[in-house]
Every structure is written in C-alpha cells, then in structure tokens.
C-alpha positions, 0 to 999 in steps of 0.5 A: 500500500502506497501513501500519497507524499505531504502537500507543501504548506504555506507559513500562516500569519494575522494581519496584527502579527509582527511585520518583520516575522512575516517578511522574514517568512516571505524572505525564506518561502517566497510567500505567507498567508496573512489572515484578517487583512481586510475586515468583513465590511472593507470586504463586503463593500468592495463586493457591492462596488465591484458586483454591476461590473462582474455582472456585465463582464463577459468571459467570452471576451476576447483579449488583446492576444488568444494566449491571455484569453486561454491563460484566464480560461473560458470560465473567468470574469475579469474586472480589471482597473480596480481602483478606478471603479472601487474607490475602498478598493483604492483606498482600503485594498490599494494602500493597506498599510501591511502592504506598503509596510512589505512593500517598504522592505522588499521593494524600495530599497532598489526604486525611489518609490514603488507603483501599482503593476496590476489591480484587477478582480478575477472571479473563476466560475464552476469547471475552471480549469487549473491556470498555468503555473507560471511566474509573474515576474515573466512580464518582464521578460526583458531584464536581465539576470541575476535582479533584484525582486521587482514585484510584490504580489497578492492574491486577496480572498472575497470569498472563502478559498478552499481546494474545490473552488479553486484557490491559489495553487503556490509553489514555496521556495520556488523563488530560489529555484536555478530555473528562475535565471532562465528566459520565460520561454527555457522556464516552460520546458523545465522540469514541473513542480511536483505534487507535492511541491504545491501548496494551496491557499485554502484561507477566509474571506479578507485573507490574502496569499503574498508572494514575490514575483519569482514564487510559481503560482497559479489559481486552481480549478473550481470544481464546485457549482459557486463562482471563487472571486479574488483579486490579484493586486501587485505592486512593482519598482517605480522604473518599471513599466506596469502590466496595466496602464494604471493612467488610464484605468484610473484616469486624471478625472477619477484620480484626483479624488483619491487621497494622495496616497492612492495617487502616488501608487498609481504613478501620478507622482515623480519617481524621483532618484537625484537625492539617489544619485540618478535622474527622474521619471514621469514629469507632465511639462517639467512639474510633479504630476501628483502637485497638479492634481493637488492645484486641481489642474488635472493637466488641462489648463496646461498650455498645449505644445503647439499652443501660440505658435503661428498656424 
C-alpha cells in the first residue's frame, strides 16, 4: 500500500502579527498567508462596488492576444482597473498599510518609490480549469539576470478559498529555484513542480496569499457549482513599466479624488532618484504630476505644445 507524499504548506500569519516575522517568512518561502487583512465590511463593500461590473463582464471576451484569453480560461470574469471603479478598493485594498509596510522592505530599497503593476478582480466560475503555473515576474521578460525582486504580489480572498473552488495553487521556495535565471520561454520546458511541491491557499474571506514575483503560482480549478472571486493586486519598482496602464484605468478625472496616497501608487507622482544619485521619471511639462492634481489642474489648463505658435 502506497501513501500519497505531504502537500507543501504555506507559513500562516494575522494581519496584527509582527511585520518583520512575516517578511522574514516571505524572505525564506517566497510567500505567507496573512489572515484578517481586510475586515468583513472593507470586504463586503468592495463586493457591492465591484458586483454591476462582474455582472456585465463577459468571459467570452476576447483579449488583446488568444494566449491571455486561454491563460484566464473560458470560465473567468475579469474586472480589471480596480481602483478606478472601487474607490475602498483604492483606498482600503490599494494602500493597506501591511502592504506598503512589505512593500517598504522588499521593494524600495532598489526604486525611489514603488507603483501599482496590476489591480484587477478575477472571479473563476464552476469547471475552471487549473491556470498555468507560471511566474509573474515573466512580464518582464526583458531584464536581465541575476535582479533584484521587482514585484510584490497578492492574491486577496472575497470569498472563502478552499481546494474545490479553486484557490491559489503556490509553489514555496520556488523563488530560489536555478530555473528562475532562465528566459520565460527555457522556464516552460523545465522540469514541473511536483505534487507535492504545491501548496494551496485554502484561507477566509479578507485573507490574502503574498508572494514575490519569482514564487510559481497559479489559481486552481473550481470544481464546485459557486463562482471563487479574488483579486490579484501587485505592486512593482517605480522604473518599471506596469502590466496595466494604471493612467488610464484610473484616469486624471477619477484620480484626483483619491487621497494622495492612492495617487502616488498609481504613478501620478515623480519617481524621483537625484537625492539617489540618478535622474527622474514621469514629469507632465517639467512639474510633479501628483502637485497638479493637488492645484486641481488635472493637466488641462496646461498650455498645449503647439499652443501660440503661428498656424
């Protein structure tokens, strides 16, 4: 009689636990479960600001390219600009002080400041299918190796995740694996984790899985008959190119109600490296953007290029 080997497990925190023994865990596993970070109304609010939009999204939607539709898969919905449409997302998710408090020791020792990469909501129906594993740090395809980390992720529970309606699938450790040096392409062919090497983020509503962008990780199949909703929030260098383009998913107009905190992460601000030894990144006509929102410019009283110049 054969048994089946000890799933990999994932270290486990309360939002209220110290920041430096969750960081270390995340150092040495490459991700943490981190229980109570949002409380159950910040949760049901952002379910009730986000519902018209899952209720419109259409998972039949083709994207920009057919390998990012087959990625999602054919039962997924996506609301993607989440801090354009939800402003506790923005304000409650977007900027929750834990993050930042991570984002501080993992990100900005190698930027000036960092940036929102990518907020958006997936809600995975019945008979989704495993996602591919993968890294996310492959966005970037183009840096080169050996780099610094360049990506905190997560992935945050708006209903209970469990096995059978697909949570997180995580592959601990996986960011000290010698493939993580291969190109994205080399990565596809190398030897594939093995069972008992994934975790799964089984966790409660208003809990999050954080993970570095060199963890393999995936989201799993639902096998149940109830839709798993989640969203993948990561943050990213301020130098960077994100994956979504944060300027027009919330644009100007959106932005300046937000407080300045959520501005500056979704790159309305100056990545600013003088005082670093280095240049300058993002000026509108030579000024801070985030100041220009501050005067209520909103870049429209800004004289145009060609303004004055004879016709």
């Amino acid at each position: 009689m054969t048994t089946e080997p000890d799933r990999a497990t994932l270290r486990r925190y309360n939002a209220a636990d110290d920041i430096e023994h969750i960081h270390a865990a995340l150092v040495d596993d490459g991700a943490v479960i981190i229980e109570e970070l949002l409380r159950p109304e910040v949760v049901a609010r952002v379910n009730a600001e986000v519902e018209p939009w899952i209720a419109a999204a259409d998972p039949d939607e083709a994207l920009f390219d057919p390998i990012v539709s087959a990625f999602h898969g054919a039962q997924t919905k996506q609301v993607t600009g989440m801090a354009g449409i939800s402003r506790t997302f923005a304000t409650d998710v977007m900027c929750h002080p834990l993050l930042l408090a991570l984002c501080d020791r993992v990100l900005l020792p190698y930027c000036a400041r960092y940036q929102l990469n990518i907020g958006h909501l997936l809600q995975r129906g019945p008979g989704a299918e495993h996602q591919w594993l993968h890294r996310d740090e492959s966005v970037w395809s183009d840096l080169p190796w050996p780099h610094p980390e360049v990506q905190l992720a997560s992935v945050i529970a708006f209903v209970d995740f469990t096995a059978e309606n697909g949570a997180t699938r995580i592959v601990p450790g996986s960011h000290r694996w010698p493939d993580r040096t291969l190109t994205p392409a080399e990565q596809v062919t190398a030897t594939p984790p093995r069972p008992e090497q994934i975790a799964v983020a089984e966790m409660p509503a208003g809990a999050a899985v954080v993970y570095s962008g060199g963890v393999i990780h995936g989201g799993g199949a639902n096998s149940t008959s109830t839709p798993r909703r989640g969203a993948h929030l990561s943050y990213t260098l301020g130098w960077l190119r994100t994956e979504e383009n944060n300027y027009l998913s919330c644009p100007p107009a959106v932005a300046a109600t937000l407080p300045r905190a959520a501005q500056e992460l979704l790159g309305y601000a100056v990545h600013n490296s003088i005082e670093r030894g280095g240049g300058y990144l993002g000026t509108v006509r030579q000024h801070d953007p985030v100041e220009l929102l501050e005067r209520g410019d909103r870049f429209t009283d800004l004289p145009t290029p060609n303004e004055g110049l004879p016709r």
